[in-house]
N, C-alpha and C positions, 0 to 999 in steps of 0.2 A: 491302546492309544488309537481314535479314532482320527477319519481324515482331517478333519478341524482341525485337532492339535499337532499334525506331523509338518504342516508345511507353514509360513507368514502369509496369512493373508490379512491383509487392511482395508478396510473400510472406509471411503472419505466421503464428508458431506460437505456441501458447499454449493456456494454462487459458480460457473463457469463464463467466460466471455461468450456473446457481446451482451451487457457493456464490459468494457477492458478498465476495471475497474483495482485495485491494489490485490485485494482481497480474490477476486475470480483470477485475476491473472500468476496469483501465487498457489493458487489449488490447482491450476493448467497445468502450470508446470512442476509441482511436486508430482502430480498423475502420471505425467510422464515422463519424471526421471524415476520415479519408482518402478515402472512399467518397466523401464530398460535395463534393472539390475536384477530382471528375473523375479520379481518381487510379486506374487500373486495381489491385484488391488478389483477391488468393487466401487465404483462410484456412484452417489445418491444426490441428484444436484436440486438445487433451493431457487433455481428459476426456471426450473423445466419451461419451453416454452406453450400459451396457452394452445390448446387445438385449432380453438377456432377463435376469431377475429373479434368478434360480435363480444367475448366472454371477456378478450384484454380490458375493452373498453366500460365493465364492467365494474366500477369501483367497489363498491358496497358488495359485492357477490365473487368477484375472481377470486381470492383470497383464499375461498373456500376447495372453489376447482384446482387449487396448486395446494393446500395443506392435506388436503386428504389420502390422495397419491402420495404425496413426501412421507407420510407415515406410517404407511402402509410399505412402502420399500423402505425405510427404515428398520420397520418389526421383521422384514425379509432379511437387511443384510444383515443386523444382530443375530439373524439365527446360523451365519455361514461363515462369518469373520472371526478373529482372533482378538483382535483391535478396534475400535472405530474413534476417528478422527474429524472432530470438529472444526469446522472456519465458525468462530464466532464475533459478531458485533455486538453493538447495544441497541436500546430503547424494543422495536417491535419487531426485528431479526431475533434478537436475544428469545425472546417469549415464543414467538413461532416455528425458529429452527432450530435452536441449541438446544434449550430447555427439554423440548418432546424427547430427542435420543439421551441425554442425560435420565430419562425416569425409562423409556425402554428398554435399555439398555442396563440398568438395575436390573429390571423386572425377569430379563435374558440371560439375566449374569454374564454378559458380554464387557469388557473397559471400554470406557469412552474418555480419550485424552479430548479439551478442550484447548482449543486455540484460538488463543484470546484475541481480536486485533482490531481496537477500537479507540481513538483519539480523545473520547469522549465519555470515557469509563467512568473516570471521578465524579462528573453530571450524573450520569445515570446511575451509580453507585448510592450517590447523597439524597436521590429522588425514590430507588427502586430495590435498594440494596434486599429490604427482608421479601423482596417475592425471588431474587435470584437468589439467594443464599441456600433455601432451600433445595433447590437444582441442581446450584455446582458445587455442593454437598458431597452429589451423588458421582463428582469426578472421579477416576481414576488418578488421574493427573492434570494441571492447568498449567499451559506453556502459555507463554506470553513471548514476542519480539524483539523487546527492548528491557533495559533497565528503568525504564520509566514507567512502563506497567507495571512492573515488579512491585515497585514502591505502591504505585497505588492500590495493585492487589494486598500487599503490607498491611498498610492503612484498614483496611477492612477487615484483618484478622484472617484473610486465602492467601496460603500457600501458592506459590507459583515459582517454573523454570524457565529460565531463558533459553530459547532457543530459536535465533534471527531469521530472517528472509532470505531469502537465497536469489543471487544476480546472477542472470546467465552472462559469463563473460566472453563466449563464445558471439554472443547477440550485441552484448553492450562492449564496445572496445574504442579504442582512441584511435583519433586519425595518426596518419603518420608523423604530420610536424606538428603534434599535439603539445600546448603550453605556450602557443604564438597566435596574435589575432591582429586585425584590421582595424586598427584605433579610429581608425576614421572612419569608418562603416561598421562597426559591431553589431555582432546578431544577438540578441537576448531572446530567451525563450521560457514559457511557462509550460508543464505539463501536468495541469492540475484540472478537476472540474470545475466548469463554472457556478460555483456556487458560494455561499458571503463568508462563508466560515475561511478560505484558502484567500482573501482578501488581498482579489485582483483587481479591483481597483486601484489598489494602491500603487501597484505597478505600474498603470497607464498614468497615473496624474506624476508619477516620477519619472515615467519617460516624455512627456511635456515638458517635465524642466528640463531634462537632458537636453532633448530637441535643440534648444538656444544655442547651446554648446558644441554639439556633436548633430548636427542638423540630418544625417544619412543614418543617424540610428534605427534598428528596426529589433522591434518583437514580436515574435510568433507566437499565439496563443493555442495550444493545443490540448481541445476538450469540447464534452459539453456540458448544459445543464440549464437551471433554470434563470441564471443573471444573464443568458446569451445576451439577450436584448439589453439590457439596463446597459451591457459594458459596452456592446457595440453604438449604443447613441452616445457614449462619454467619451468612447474613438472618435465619433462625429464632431459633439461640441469640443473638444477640444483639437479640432481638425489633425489628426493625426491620421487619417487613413493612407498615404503612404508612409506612414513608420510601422502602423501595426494590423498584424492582418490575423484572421482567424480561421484555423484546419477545421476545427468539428473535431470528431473522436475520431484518432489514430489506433491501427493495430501495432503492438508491441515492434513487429519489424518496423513497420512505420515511424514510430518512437523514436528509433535507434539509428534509422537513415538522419531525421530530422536533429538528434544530436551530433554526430558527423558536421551538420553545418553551423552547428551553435558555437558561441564562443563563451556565454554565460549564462546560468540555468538561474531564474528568479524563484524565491517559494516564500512568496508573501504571505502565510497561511497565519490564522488567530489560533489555530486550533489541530493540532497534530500527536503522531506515535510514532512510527518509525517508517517514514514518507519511502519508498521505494521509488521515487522519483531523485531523489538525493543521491538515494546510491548511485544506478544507473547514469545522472549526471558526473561523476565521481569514474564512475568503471571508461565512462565514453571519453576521458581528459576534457572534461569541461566544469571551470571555474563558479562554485556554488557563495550567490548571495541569498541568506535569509535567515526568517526569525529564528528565534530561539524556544520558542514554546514547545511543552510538553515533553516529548522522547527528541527531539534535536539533537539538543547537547550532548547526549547520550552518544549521538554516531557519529559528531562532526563536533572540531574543537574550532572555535575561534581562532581569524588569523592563521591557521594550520591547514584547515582541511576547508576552510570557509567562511568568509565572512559574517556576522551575525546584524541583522539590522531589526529596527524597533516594530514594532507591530503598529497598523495603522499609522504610519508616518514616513510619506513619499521624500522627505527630504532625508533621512536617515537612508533610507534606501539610495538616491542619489550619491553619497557621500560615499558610500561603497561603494559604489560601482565605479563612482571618479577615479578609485583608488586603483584598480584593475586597469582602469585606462591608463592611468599614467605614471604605473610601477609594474612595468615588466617583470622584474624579479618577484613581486609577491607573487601575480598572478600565474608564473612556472612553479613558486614553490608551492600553492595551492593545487594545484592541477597532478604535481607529481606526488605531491602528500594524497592528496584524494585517490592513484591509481594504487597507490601501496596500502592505504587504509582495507582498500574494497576487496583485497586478496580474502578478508576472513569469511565472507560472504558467499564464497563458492558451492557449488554443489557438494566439493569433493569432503569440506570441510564440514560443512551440515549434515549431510549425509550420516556419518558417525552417529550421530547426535540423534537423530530420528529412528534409526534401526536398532540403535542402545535401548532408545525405550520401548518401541513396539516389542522386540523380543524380552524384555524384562517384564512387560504387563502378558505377555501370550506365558511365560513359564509358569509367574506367580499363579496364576490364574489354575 
């Protein structure tokens, strides 16, 4: 038995923050809680950043200056791991970073577990399906987040297991008189990018209505992206600028100070999988309104764990949140149903779940 196969070493590829994105912020921190259970780990990240300046701003050419190195430590750490562990998305992530260790990784005879974590699958599935198919062929294994990829992995004839996110509850936790707010002042909060798919506008044109109502409303917007502008002139025209004010991109601790002051988390989104923003509002005792699309339902019940509102419609949105204002008792038993939900999300409980399968693909092997 050579040194390879005496000890678990894992392999992980992926995004890293900054940006503090779902996806990088969940490979930070598997890194290192893996790290801290003695766990030998290699990391291969997919945004190294560029050396020089001159090359970021390079469209049509950087692409190259970051693919080539990525796969080149790639054929490196196939040759020294037990394991390797994919962050996968869709559309042109999919084809540049998953795909390449899925066929080196044949070629190595090294496993490559895929994980999967994209809201957008079923699009790209119906547009792209026979150029990935041949790829994550070459899986070892395909984990998915939610029960909602699951299905759509289904749908396409891939096997897939679920195996969730993990909330650091250490990070995210509830204030002390958590389940009580300021009806009169209420803080709403978004913690999504700005960009049309998490459909925040919607937000702002229902907190206009509020406004009439509840005139001290205020929502915090934390993110960035490319609707910064388009939202910040609709806070204008619709003179809301002291109700809603906008952070820019927060770091996770940041996140987590800023829910301590929320009393209600918004996730207007058209298009979702398993929002780690939900959780986290949830782990911090804070009162979740939003849609229902994609993997939602999946983690959060209506009425239960939080209210469900319609896509694209500020007035649907309103009508919840009235609700939380002026029923105390729902919004405690949302708040205390969401800290009890997010018990399953732990390290300690995932954990199992990820070292069951590393060492099952390291013996098979």
């Amino acid at each position: 038995m050579n040194d390879k196969e005496k000890v678990l070493h894992v392999g992980l590829c992926g995004p890293l923050p900054p940006p503090y994105g779902g996806m990088a912020n969940q490979l930070n921190q598997l890194y290192q809680l893996l790290t801290e259970e003695d766990i030998q780990v290699s990391l291969v990240q997919t945004n190294t950043p560029y050396r020089f300046k001159i090359i970021e701003k390079a469209k049509g050419v950087r692409a190259f200056f970051r693919i080539i190195p990525y796969l080149l430590n790639v054929w490196e750490l196939a040759g020294k791991v037990n394991v390797i562990h994919v962050f996968a998305n869709s559309w042109w992530s999919w084809q540049l970073f998953a795909a390449p260790v899925l066929w080196i990784g044949w070629v190595r005879k090294t496993p490559v577990i895929i994980n999967y974590r994209g809201g957008e699958a079923r699009n790209y599935f119906n547009k792209s399906i026979k150029w990935v198919r041949p790829s994550i062929n070459k899986a070892s294994d395909v984990i998915v987040p939610s029960g909602y990829l699951k299905t759509v992995f289904s749908d396409f004839g891939i096997e897939s297991h679920i195996i969730p996110n993990i909330v650091n509850l250490e990070r995210f936790h509830p204030k002390e008189k958590h389940g009580q707010m300021n009806t009169h002042c209420p803080h709403l909060i978004i913690t999504r990018n700005l960009e049309a798919i998490y459909g925040i506008s919607t937000a702002i044109n229902a907190v206009a209505r509020l406004r009439q109502t509840v005139p001290d409303i205020q929502l915090t917007i934390a993110g960035m992206g490319p609707q910064k502008e388009e939202l910040q002139q609709l806070v204008k025209k619709e003179r809301l600028e002291k109700n809603i004010s906008f952070t820019g991109k927060l770091t996770p601790e940041e996140i987590a100070e800023l829910y301590l002051r929320a009393d209600i988390m918004l996730n207007p989104t058209t298009v979702d999988n398993m929002p780690n923003s939900v959780l986290e509002a949830m782990a911090s005792g804070v009162a979740v309104v939003t849609t229902d699309v994609g993997g939602i339902p999946y983690i959060v019940e209506n009425n239960k764990t939080a209210l469900f509102t319609e896509v694209n419609n500020p007035e649907s949105m309103v009508k919840q949140i009235n609700r939380l204002l002026n029923e105390p008792e729902l919004y405690r038993t949302l708040v205390n149903n969401g800290l009890q939900e997010v018990q399953q999300y732990t390290w300690t409980e995932i954990k199992v779940l990820w070292l069951a399968l590393y060492k099952s693909l390291m013996v098979n092997r």
